[in-house]
N, C-alpha and C positions, 0 to 999 in steps of 0.2 A: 203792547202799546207803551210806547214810554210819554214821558213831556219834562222840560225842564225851565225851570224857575227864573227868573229874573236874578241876580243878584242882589241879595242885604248888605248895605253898608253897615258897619257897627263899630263906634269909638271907644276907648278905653284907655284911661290912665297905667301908665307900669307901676306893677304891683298890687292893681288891682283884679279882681275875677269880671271874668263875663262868660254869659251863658248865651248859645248858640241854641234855640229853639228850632224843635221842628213845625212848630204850628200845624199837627194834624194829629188825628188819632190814629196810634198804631193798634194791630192789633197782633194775637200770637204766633199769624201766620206770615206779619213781615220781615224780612230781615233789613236792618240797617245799618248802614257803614258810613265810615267819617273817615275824609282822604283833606291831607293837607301837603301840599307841593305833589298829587299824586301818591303820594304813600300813605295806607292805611293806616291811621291809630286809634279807631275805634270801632268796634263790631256788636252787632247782638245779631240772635239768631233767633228763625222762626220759633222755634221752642222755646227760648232760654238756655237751652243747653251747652253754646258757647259766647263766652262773654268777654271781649278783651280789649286792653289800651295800650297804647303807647307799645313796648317793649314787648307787652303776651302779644300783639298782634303779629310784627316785626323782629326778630332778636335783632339786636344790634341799634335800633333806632330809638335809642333812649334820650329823644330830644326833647318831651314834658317832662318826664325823669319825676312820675307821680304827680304830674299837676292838674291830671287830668279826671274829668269828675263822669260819668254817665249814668242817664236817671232808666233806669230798665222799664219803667211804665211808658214815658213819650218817647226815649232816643235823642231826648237834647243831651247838648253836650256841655260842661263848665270847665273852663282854662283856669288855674288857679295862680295866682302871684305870675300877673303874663308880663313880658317880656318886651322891648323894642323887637328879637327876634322872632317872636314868633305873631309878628305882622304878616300878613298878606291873604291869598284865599284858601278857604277849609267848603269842601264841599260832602256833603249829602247824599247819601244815594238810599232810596229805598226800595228796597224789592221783594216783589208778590207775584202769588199764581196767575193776578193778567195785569200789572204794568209795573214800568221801572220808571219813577219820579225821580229829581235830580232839585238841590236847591243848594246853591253855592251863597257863601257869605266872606264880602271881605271887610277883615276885623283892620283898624290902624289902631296903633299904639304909640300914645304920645309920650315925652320924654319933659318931666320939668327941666326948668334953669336950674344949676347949679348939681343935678347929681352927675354918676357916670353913667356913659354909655357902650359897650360893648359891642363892636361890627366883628362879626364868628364868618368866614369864610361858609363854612359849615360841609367841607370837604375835609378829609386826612390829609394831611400835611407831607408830602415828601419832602426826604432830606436834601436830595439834589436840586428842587423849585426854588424857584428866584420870587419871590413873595415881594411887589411893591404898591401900595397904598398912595394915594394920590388924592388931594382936597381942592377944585377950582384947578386939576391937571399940575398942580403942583406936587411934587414929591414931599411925603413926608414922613415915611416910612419905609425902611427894608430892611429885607432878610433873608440871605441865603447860609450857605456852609461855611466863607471867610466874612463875611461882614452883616453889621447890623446898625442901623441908624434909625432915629427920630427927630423930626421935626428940623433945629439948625443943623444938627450932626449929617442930614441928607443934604441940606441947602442954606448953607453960609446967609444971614439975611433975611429967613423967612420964621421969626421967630413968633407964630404965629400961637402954637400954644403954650407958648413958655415953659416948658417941662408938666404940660397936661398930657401927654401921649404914654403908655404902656402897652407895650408889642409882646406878645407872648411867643415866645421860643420856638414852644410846642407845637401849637394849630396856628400861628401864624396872624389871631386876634389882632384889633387894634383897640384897646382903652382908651377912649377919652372921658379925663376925667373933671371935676367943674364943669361942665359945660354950659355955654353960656348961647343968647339969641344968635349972637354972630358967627357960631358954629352951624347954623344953622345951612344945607347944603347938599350937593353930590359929592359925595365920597367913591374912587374909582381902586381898584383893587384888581390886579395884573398878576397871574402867575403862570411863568413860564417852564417849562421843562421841556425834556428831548424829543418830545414826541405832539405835544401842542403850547397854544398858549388859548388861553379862558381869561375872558374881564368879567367884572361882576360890578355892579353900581349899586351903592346903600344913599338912598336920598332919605336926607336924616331934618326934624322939624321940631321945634326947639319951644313952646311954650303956644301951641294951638295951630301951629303953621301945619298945611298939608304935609301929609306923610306918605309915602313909599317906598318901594323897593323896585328895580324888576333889574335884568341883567343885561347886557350889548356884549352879544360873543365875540371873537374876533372873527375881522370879516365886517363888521359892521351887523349882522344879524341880530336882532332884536328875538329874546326867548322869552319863555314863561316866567313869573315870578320864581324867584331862587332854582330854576333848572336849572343845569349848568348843560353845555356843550363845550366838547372837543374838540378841535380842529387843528389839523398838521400845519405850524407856517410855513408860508411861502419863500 
């Protein structure tokens, strides 16, 4: 028998922790696991005998990178010094000799006026991808192997963050930094290569305003928070 839970909304400032309760009593014989974007980053085991977060669950997914906290008596979870990025749902699963419960929680993470913000693709970066960033469908960002721009460097006139923008090389990042209410927005992010092209939308909220995330593939397909989909164009 399984059943699964209603979703927990839960707010939290960046930089701050919050903790993800299971609101039940486990016992030796459940195991429970904690999935966010679908990949696991937190495990116990009917025993105790396997325990892991983040990167022991996954190698290679060192996206809490230690910030993640789990209490071995309940199974809640604690995110430490969270993040605008790691917004969206973290789901729950419990499971026993007769059923599999489920309880999904989605966390927002607000951003004061005046620090920076960080939108991470949160993909590997090829060197051949045409990476461009986009604010209200305007350009204000790119990057490929011969060119790199921000904000007027893209579009003569749209001097929108006066030299607030930081593109990182590497992963393709866009820093905005001060950020202020009127940044507030859909932020759209385009990257193409030989074999597809992926849009990804960061709706970003600036001193209380609704927050989220989720993606529009190309194609016009609507996915899961931060899933990505591929698609050959047309």
């Amino acid at each position: 028998m399984s059943s699964v839970a209603q979703g927990v909304s839960v707010s939290v400032m960046e930089g701050d922790s919050v903790t993800l309760n299971t609101d039940v009593k486990t016992n030796q014989h459940d195991i429970i696991k904690w999935y966010f974007n679908n990949i696991r980053i937190a495990q116990i085991s009917e025993d105790l005998s396997f325990i892991c977060t983040d990167v022991q669950c996954n190698v290679g997914t060192e996206r809490f990178r230690d910030r993640l906290k789990l209490d071995h008596q309940t199974g809640s979870l604690t995110i430490m010094n969270i993040t605008n990025t790691d917004s969206g749902d973290y789901k729950l699963k419990i499971i026993n000799s007769s059923s599999i419960s489920e309880k999904t929680f989605n966390v927002t993470v607000y951003v004061k006026e005046g620090e920076s913000v960080t939108l991470d693709p949160g993909v590997m970066k090829n060197p051949n991808d045409l990476m461009t960033w986009y604010f209200n469908d305007i350009c204000i960002a790119e990057i490929n192997l011969s060119f790199i721009c921000t904000d007027v460097q893209c579009n003569e006139g749209t001097e929108r963050f006066r030299d607030r923008l930081k593109l990182d090389h590497q992963t393709g990042s866009v820093t905005i930094m001060n950020i202020t209410n009127t940044d507030s927005g859909d932020y759209k992010l385009k990257i193409i290569n030989s074999s597809s092209i992926s849009e990804k939308i960061f709706s970003v909220a600036v001193n209380g305003e609704s927050f989220n995330k989720y993606q529009v593939c190309s194609g016009g397909t609507v996915c899961h928070f931060r899933s990505w989909c591929n698609k050959k164009p047309k």
